[in-house]
C-alpha positions in Angstrom: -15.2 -11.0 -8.9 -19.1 -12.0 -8.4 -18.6 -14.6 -6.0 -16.2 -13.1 -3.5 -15.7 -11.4 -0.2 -14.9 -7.4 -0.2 -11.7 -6.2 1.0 -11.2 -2.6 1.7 -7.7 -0.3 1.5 -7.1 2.4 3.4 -4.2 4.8 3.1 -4.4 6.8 5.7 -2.7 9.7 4.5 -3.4 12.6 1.8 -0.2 13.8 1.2 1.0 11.8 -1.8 -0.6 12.1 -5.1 -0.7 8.6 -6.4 -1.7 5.4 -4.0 -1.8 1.6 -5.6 -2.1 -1.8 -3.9 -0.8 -4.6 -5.7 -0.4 -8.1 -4.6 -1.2 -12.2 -4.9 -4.8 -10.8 -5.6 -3.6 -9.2 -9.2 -0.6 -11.6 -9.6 0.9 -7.8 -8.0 0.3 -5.6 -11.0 -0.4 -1.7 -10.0 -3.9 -2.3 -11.4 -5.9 -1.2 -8.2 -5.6 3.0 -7.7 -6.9 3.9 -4.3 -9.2 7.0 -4.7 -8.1 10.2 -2.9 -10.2 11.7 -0.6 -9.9 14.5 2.1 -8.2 12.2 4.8 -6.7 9.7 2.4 -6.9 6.9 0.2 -9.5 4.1 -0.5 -10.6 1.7 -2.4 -12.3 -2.0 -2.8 -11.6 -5.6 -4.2 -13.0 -8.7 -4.2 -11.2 -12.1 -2.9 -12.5 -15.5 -2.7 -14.2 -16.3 0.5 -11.6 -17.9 2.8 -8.6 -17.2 0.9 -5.3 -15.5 2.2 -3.9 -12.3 0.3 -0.5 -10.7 0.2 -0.2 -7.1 -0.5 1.7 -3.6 -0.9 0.8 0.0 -1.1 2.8 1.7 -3.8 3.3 5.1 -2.8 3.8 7.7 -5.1 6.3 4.7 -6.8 7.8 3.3 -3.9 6.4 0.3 -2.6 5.8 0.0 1.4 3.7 -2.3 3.9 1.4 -0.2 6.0 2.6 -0.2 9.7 -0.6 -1.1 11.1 -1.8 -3.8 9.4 -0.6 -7.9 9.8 2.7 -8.3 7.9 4.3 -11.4 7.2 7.5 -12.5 4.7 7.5 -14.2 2.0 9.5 -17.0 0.5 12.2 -14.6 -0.5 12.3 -12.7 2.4 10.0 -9.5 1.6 7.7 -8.0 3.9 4.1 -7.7 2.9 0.9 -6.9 4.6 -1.4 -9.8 4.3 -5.2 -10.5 4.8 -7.2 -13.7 5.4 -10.9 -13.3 4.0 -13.7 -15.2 6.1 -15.8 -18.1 5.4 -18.0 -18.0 3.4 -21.7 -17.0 5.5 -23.8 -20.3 5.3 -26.5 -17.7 4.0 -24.5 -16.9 0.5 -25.1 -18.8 -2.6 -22.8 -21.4 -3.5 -22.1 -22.5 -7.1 -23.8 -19.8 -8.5 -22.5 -18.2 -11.1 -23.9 -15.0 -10.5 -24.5 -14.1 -7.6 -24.4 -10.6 -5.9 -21.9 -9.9 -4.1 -21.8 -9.8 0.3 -22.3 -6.6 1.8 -19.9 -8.4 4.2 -17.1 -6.0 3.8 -13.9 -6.7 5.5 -11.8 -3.7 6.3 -8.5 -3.6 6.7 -7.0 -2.2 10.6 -5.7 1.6 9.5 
């Protein structure tokens, strides 16, 4: 997404051999591997500025929240982590269909 903010995933752990974050973002398909790296897991996405997202890690298969970020349930009574992107900064483009995207990169609490 071009005209977004960046959200990045952590998973803090390098034990498994497979993490995936799926959620409102990707209409939750396992589309978004994490990368493995000595301490863990990462990885990047783009939201729209100001919106909220919902999300899980799926771990090796099973599908968790991660205990230290904001959780909150849904309308059927699942637990999911969830993250509210910033405004967008007064000094990004709006209405432009191509613009770069913010160094602005929100990080998730690990």
């Amino acid at each position: 997404m071009a005209d977004g903010h960046k959200v990045h995933f952590e998973w803090p752990h390098s034990e498994p051999t497979e993490v995936i974050v799926a959620g409102s973002f990707n209409d939750w398909a396992r589309t978004c591997h994490l990368t493995k790296e000595p301490t863990g897991f990462t990885g990047s996405i783009y939201v729209p500025w100001g919106s909220k997202i919902t999300y899980k890690y799926i771990v090796d298969g099973t599908w968790t929240t991660h205990p230290d970020q904001p959780i909150e349930p849904d309308h059927d009574g699942n637990i999911n982590n969830m993250y509210i992107a910033p405004p967008q900064p007064e000094n990004e483009p709006k209405g432009n269909d191509n613009p770069a995207p913010s160094d602005n990169i929100g990080s998730l609490p690990q």
